[in-house]
N, C-alpha and C positions, 0 to 999 in steps of 0.2 A: 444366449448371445455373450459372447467373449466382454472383455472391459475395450474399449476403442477412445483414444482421446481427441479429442478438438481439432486439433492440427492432423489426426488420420482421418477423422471425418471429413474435414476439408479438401486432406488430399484427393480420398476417393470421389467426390462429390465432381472434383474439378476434371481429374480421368476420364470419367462419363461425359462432360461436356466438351471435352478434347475428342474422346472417339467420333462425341457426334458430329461435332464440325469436322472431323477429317473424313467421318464416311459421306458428308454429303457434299462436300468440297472435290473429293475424288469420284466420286457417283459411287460409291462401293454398297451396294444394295443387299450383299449376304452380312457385314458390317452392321451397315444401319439394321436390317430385319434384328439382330442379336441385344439390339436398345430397346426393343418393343415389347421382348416375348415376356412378359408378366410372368405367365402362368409357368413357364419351363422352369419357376423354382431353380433360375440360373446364381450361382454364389455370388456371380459379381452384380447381379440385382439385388441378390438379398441384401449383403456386404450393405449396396449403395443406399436402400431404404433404410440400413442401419443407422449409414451414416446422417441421414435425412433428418432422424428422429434425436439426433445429438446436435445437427448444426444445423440452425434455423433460419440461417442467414444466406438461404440459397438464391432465391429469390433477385435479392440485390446483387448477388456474386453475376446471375445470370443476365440481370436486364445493363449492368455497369463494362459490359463485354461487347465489344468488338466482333467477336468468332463469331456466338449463338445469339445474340443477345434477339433476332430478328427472327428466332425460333421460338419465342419465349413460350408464347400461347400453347403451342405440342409442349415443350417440354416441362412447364410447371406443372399444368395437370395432370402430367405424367407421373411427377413426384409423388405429385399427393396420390394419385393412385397406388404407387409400390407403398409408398407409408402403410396408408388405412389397406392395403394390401398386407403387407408384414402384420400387422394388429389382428386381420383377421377380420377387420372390421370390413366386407365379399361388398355391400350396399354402397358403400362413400369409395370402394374400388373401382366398382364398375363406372358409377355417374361420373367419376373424374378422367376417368382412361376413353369414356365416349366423347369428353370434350376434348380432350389432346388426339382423338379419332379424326373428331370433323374436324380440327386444326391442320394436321397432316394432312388429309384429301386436298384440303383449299391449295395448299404447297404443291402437290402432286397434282392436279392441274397445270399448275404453271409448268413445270417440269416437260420440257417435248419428246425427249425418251422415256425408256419406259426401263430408266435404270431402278429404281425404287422398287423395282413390283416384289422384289423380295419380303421386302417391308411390309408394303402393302398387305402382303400375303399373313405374317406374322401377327398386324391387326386385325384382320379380317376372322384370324381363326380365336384370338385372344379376346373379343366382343363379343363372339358367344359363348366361347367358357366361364369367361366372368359374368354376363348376362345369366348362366344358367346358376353359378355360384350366387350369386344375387338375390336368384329368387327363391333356391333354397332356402338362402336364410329369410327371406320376407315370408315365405311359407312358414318355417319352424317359428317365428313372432306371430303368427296369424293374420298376416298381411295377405292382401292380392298379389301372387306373382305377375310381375308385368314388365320386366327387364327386357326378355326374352324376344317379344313381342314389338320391342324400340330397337334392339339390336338386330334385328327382321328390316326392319325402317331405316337404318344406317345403312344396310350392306343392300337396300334396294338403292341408293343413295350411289353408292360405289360403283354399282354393275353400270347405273346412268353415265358416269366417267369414264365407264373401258370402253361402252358400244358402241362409241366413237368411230372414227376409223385412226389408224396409225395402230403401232406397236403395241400398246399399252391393249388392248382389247384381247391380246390372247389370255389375259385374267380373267376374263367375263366368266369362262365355266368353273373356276377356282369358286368364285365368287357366289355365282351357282349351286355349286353342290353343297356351300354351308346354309344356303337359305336353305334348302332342300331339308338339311340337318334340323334347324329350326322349325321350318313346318311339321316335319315328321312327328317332332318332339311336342310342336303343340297341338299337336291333331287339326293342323287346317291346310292337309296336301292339296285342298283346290286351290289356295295359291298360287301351287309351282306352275298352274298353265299359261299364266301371260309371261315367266320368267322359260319354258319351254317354249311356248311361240318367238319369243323376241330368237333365242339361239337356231330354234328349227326351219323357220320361214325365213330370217331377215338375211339379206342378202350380205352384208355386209361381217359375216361371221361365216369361216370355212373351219367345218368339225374336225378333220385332218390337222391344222392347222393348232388346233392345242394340245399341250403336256399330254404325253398315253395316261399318266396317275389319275388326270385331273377326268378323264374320257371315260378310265373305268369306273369311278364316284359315280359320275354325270347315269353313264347306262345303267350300274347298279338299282341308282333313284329312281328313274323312268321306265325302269321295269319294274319292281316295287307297282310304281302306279300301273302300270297296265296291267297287272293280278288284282288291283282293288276295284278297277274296268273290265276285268274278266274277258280283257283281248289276249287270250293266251299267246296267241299265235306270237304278238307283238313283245311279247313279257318274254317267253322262249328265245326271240333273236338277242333281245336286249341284256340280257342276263346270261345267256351264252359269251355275247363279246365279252362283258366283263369278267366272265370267268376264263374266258382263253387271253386276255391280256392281262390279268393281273399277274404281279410276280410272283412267280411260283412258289419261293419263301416263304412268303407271307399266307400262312397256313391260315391266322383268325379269319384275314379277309376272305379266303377262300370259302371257309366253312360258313361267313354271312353272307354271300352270295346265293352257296348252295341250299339254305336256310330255303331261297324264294323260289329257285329253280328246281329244284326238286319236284316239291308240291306242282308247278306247273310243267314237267315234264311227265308225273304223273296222271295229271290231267288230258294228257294226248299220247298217252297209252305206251312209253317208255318209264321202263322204270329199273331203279338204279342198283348198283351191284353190293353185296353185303360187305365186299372189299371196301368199298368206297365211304359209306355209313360208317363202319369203323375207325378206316383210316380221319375221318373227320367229325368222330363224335355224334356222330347225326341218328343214334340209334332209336330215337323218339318214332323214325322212320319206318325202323325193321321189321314191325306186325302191320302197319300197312302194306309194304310192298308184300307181305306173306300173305295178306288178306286177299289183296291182289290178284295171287298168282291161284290160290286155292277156292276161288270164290266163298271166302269164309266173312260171311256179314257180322257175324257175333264177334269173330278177332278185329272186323273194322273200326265195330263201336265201343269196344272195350278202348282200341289204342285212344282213339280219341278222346274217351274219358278219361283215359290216363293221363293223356299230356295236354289236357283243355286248354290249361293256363297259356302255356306254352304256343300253344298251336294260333291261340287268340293275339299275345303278344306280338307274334310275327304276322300277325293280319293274314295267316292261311287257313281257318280252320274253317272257312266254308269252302276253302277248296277241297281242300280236303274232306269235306262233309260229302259234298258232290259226288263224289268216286262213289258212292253206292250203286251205282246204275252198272258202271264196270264190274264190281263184283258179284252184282246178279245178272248181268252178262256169261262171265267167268261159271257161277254156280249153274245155269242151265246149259253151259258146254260144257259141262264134266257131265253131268247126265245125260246128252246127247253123245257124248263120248262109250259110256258104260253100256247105254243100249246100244250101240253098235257093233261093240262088241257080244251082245247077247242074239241080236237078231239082226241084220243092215238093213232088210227090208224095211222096217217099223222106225228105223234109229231119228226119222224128221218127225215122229209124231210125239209129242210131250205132250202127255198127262200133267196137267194144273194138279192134280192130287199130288203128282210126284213130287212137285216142286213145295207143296205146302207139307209135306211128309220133312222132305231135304231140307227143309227152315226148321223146322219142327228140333229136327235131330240135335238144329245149331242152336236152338231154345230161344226161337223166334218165332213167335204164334203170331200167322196170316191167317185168313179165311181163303177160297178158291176167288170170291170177290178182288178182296184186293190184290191177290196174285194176278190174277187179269188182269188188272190195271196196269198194274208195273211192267208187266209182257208188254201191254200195249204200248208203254211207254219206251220201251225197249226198240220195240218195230220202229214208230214213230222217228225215235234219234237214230235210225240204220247203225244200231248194233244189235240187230240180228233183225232177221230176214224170211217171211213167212206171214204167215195168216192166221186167227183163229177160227175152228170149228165149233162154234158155241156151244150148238148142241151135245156134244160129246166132250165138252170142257178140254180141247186140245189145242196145243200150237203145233201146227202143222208149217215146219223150216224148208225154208228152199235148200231144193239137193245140193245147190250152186252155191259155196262159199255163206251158208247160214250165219257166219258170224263175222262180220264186217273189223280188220284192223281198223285202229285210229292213223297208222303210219303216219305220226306225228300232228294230227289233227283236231280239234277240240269235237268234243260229244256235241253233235249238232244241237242249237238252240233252238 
């Protein structure tokens, strides 16, 4: 930090309190959001926590004023927030930026437009980046992290102020998607369903009606959950919107969408192009969909010990575990394939040896036992189609479409 004397501190000190009574004096809600944003590491915050930490007599500058003085409660705690912000000191940031939080909200009630939501917006996201800085550092002292947890509690707090009816509620699903963020991060997504019901059933919120950004977050998360619900069907729609309206730029986002869509498009029997895996980095993908296509079980279970961590991270790796059924699907149509071409009359009858022969090759030791089973389990979910002869240890496939597409369908349960 530069040398800054008394009278600069002062002046800067006063600046900030000039912006803020002219952005809230004129309703200027992109203005005011720019007083909030902590974390944006903006100079003229830093600057102003500089000043802070030189001239201590802010306080009285603030409560002896006319403009702001009736702001006081948002903006002290504010102070001391960028301070012990500036210091580094993430703990006595957060707890003072949560009290100049619910200071502001009290305000922004009274307010009948919903000029502010910019603001609104810039606290909402800055309670849980400090909230998460917070708890890192309570973690690295060996403390309980529990910031995280209350800034969860604040922004349920906020969403109760927009589901209102008027203007102010097309915030609700802003507000929304950082719980969602929160939950995720603390591993308690059964949360997000009474914050899902209040947007999906109440009558008083039209999905059209909010921000596209704010829509594609929203479906992103709610598909997420319906992969951890294994309603593919529902995860497919929801992860598709968000990937046909995100902006096209925006390549990271893209590729954490595809991250979840994948795996569930692979699940209903589409799967995706080596163009596309590339073009997005996604090649953790590429010996599955190879598995895939070659009914190759041993390349299945290789990938996925390869990329365990990974695949668990993203909460896919039992979808992806799943697919086994498809590629010994896949493995007994190639073999129904090859004898057809040797004989067409015999090409519906599979020999269970054959099949434990073709594992074998992939250095996959079955017995004829448990290859039955897995046939039978095969018939069972109508991916494929036929009967066994016990006696003669055969699957005998029906001539008629033996192998049933998913054309976009989950493997029946």
């Amino acid at each position: 930090m530069a040398y800054m004397s008394m009278g600069e501190a002062h002046r800067r000190i006063t600046e900030y309190l000039n912006r803020f009574s002219d952005a809230v004096s004129s309703q200027d809600g992109a203005s005011l959001k720019s007083l909030f944003a902590v974390s944006s590491d903006s100079h003229f915050l830093l600057s102003l926590a500089d000043a802070l930490n030189i001239f201590h007599d802010a306080p009285r500058l603030l409560k002896n004023s006319d403009n702001y003085g009736q702001y006081s409660d948002i903006i002290l705690p504010l102070f001391r927030c960028l301070q012990s912000y500036r210091q580094s000191n993430l703990l006595e940031a957060y707890t003072a930026f949560e009290k100049a939080a619910n200071a502001f909200i009290q305000e922004f009630r009274n307010w009948e437009s919903a000029w502010a939501m910019e603001a609104l917006y810039a606290i909402v996201y800055d309670i849980r980046v400090l909230a998460e800085k917070a708890d890192r550092e309570l973690a690295s002292n060996g403390k309980s992290p529990e910031k995280l947890k209350g800034a969860g509690s604040f922004l349920m707090k906020v969403f109760g102020v927009l589901a209102g009816k008027g203007s102010k509620r097309v915030g609700a699903l802003y507000v929304t998607c950082q719980l969602f963020k929160i939950y995720f991060k603390l591993g308690t997504v059964h949360l997000c369903r009474s914050v899902i019901r209040s947007i999906e059933t109440a009558r008083i919120f039209d999905f059209e009606e909010f921000p596209k950004r704010d829509k594609v977050t929203y479906m992103y998360y709610t598909g997420r959950l319906e992969v951890f619900n294994e309603n593919f069907p529902a995860a497919d729609h929801k992860l598709s919107y968000a990937l046909e309206h995100c902006n096209s730029r925006s390549e990271a986002n893209i590729r954490m969408i595809l991250k979840h869509l994948i795996p569930v498009k692979l699940s209903i029997g589409i799967l995706p192009t080596n163009m596309l895996l590339e073009k997005y980095s996604l090649l953790e993908y590429s010996d599955i969909v190879q598995a895939l296509r070659r009914g190759d079980l041993r390349l299945l279970r290789r990938a996925l010990q390869d990329h365990e961590n990974r695949f668990l991270r993203s909460g896919v790796y039992l979808v992806l575990e799943k697919l086994e059924l498809q590629v010994y699907q896949r493995l007994v149509k190639k073999i129904y394939i090859i004898q057809k071409q040797k004989d067409p009359s015999k090409a519906h009858q599979v020999k269970l040896d054959v099949i434990v022969k073709a594992l074998k090759w992939l250095e996959i030791d079955m017995d004829v036992e448990e290859v039955e089973c897995i046939m039978a389990i095969l018939i069972y979910k109508n991916l494929m189609k036929g009967y066994f002869a016990h006696k003669s240890k055969v699957v005998v496939l029906s001539k008629q479409d033996p192998f049933p597409k998913l054309n976009g369908k989950p493997v029946n349960s």
